[in-house]
C-alpha positions in Angstrom: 4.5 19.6 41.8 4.0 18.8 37.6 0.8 17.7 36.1 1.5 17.3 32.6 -1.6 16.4 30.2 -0.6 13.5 27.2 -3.0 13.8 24.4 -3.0 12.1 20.9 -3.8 13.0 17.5 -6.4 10.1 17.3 -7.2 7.2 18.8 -4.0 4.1 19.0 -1.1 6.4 18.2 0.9 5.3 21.1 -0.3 7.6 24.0 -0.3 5.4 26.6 3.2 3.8 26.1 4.4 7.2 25.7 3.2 8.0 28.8 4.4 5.1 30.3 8.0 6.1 29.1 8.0 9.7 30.3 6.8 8.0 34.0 9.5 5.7 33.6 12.1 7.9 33.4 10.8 10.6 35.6 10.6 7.5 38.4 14.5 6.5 37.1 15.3 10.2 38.3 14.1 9.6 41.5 10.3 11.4 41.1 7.5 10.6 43.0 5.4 9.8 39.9 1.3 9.2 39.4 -0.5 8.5 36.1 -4.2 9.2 36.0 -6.3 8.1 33.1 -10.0 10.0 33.5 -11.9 8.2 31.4 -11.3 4.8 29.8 -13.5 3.1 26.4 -13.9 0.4 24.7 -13.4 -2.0 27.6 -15.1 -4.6 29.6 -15.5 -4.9 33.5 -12.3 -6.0 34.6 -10.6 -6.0 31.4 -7.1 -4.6 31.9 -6.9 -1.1 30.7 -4.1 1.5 29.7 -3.0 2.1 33.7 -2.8 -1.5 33.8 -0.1 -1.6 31.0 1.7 1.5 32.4 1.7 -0.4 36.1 3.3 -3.0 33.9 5.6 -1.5 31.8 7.3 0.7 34.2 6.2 -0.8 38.1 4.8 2.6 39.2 1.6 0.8 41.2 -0.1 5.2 41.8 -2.2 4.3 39.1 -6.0 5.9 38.6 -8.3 5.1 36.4 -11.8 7.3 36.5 -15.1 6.2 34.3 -14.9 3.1 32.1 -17.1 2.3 29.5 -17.9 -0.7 27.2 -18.2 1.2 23.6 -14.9 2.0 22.3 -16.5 5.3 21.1 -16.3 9.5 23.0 -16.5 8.9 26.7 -19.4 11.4 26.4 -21.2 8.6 23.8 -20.0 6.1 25.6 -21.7 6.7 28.9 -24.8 7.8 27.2 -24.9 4.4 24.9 -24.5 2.2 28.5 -26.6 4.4 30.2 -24.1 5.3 32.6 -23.3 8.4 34.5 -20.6 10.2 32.1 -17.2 11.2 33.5 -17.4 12.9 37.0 -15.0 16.2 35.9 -15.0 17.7 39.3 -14.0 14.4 41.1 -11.2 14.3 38.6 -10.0 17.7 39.3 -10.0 17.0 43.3 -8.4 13.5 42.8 -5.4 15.2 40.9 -5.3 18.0 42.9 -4.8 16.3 45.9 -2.4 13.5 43.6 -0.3 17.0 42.6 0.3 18.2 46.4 2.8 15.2 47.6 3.8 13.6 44.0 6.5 15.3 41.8 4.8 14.4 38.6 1.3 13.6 37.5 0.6 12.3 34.3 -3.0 12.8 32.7 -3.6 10.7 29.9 -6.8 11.8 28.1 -8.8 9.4 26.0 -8.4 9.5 21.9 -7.7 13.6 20.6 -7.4 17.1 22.5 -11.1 18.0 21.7 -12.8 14.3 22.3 -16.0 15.0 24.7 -15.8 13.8 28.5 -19.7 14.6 29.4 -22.8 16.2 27.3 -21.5 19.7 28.5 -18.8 19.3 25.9 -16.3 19.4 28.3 -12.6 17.8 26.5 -9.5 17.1 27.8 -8.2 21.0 26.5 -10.9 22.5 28.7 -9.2 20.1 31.8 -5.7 20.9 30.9 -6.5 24.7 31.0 -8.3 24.6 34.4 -5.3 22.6 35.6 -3.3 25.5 34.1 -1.2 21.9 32.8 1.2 21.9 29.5 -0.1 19.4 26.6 2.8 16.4 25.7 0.9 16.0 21.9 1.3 11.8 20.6 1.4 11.8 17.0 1.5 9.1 14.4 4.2 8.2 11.8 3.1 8.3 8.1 0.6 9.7 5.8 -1.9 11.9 7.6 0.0 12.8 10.6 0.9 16.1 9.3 -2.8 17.2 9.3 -4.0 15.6 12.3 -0.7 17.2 14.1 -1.7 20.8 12.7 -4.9 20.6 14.0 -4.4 19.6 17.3 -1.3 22.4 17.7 -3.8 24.5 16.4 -6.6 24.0 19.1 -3.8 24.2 22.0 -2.8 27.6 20.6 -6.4 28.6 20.3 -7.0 27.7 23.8 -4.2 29.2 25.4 -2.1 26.0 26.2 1.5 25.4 26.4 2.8 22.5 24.1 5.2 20.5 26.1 5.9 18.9 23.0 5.6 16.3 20.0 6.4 12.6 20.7 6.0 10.3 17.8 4.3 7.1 19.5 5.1 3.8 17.6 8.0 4.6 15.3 8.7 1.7 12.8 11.6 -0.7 12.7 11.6 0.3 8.8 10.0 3.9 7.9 9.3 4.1 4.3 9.3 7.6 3.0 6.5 9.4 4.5 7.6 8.5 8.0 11.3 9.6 7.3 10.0 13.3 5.8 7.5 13.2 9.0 10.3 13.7 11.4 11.2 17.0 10.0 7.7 18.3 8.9 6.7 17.9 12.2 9.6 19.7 13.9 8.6 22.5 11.6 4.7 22.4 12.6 6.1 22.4 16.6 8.5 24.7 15.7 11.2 23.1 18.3 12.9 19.4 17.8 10.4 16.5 18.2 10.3 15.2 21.5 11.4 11.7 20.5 10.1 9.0 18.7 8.8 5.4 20.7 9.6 2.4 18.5 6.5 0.3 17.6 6.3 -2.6 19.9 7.9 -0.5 23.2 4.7 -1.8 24.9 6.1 -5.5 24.6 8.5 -5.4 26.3 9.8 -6.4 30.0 10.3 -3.3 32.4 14.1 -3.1 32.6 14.3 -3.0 28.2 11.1 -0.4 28.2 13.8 1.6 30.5 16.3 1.5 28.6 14.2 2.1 24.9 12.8 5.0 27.1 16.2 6.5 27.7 17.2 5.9 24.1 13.7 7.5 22.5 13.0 10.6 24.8 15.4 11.3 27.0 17.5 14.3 25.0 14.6 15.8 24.3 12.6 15.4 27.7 14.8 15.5 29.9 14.3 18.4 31.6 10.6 17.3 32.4 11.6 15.8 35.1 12.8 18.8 36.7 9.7 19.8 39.1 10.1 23.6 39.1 10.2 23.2 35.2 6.4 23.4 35.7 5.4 25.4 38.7 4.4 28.5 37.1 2.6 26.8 34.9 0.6 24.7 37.0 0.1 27.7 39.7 -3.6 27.7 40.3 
């Protein structure tokens, strides 16, 4: 089994169609795929949310979506703003535990950055991902600010012990100016490896058979060997 963790720099950088990519393409393999989202702001009751558009984009139906609150603000504000129980950490843990046992690959997509509060004990996705013993897939942004944002969260995963999977830009223009073009390799150099692709802007658009194929065409040298089960297995021994 894989659990990998997909974080972002910030809030709308692209995580959730990068995660729908990398489940695409580990279900185009032939993987037994899940996508768990643990905590999900800034929507309504019955609102379609980020598992909704992976279900979409890619067809993969072992969807899970934990607490959802109203306030697009921390799920930890969030819950306490509605007056709503915050984000049941333990229940997550089991529900991907027992996800991991019969699925080849789990994705956990955590809500806005790396350090972003689930519950008023402080608890953030880095704290799940190391209990889960799970590598960190960072999302970052193209153009001014990236750089900083991108340090920082490398920064925390290093701090914290965790293994960077690695660096997927998440909405890539049709026409980078400048900053985006010296991005690509100032945040190669930050990683130290080769980005882990780059997801044009607008990927979420489209039907399920193009998403595919842009998935193939943005990640697929670099991620390839994701998909590869035992890739993972000492890392997510418990």
């Amino acid at each position: 089994m894989s659990i990998l963790v997909v974080t972002g720099t910030g809030t709308e950088v692209g995580k959730t169609v990068v995660t729908a990519a990398v489940a695409a393409l580990a279900q185009d393999r032939g993987r037994a795929v899940a996508v768990v989202k643990p905590a999900q702001t800034g929507l309504a009751p019955g609102e379609p949310g980020d598992v909704d558009l992976v279900a979409a984009l890619t067809g993969i139906r072992d969807v899970h979506e934990g607490a959802r609150y109203p306030d697009p603000l921390a799920p930890a504000t969030a819950a306490r703003r509605a007056g709503m129980p915050a984000v049941d950490l333990v229940g997550v843990r089991t529900r991907l535990d027992k996800l991991a046992a019969d699925r080849d690959l789990v994705l956990v997509e955590g809500a806005g950055g790396l350090l972003v509060r689930f519950d008023e004990d402080g608890t953030t996705l880095a704290d799940l991902a190391r209990g889960l013993r799970a590598p960190v897939l960072v999302v970052a942004s193209a153009g001014l600010g990236t750089l900083n944002t991108t340090a920082l969260t490398l920064e925390a995963l290093a701090h914290r012990g965790l293994e960077l999977a690695g660096v997927v830009i998440g909405s890539w223009p049709a026409e980078p100016d400048l900053a985006c073009r010296s991005n690509l390799a100032d945040l190669a150099a930050l990683a130290g490896r080769p980005l882990s692709g780059a997801v044009p802007a607008g990927a979420g658009r489209l039907g399920r058979n193009d998403f595919l194929a842009t998935a193939r065409r943005s990640l697929e040298p670099q991620l390839g060997g994701t998909f590869r089960a035992q890739q993972f297995q000492a890392a997510n021994t418990m």
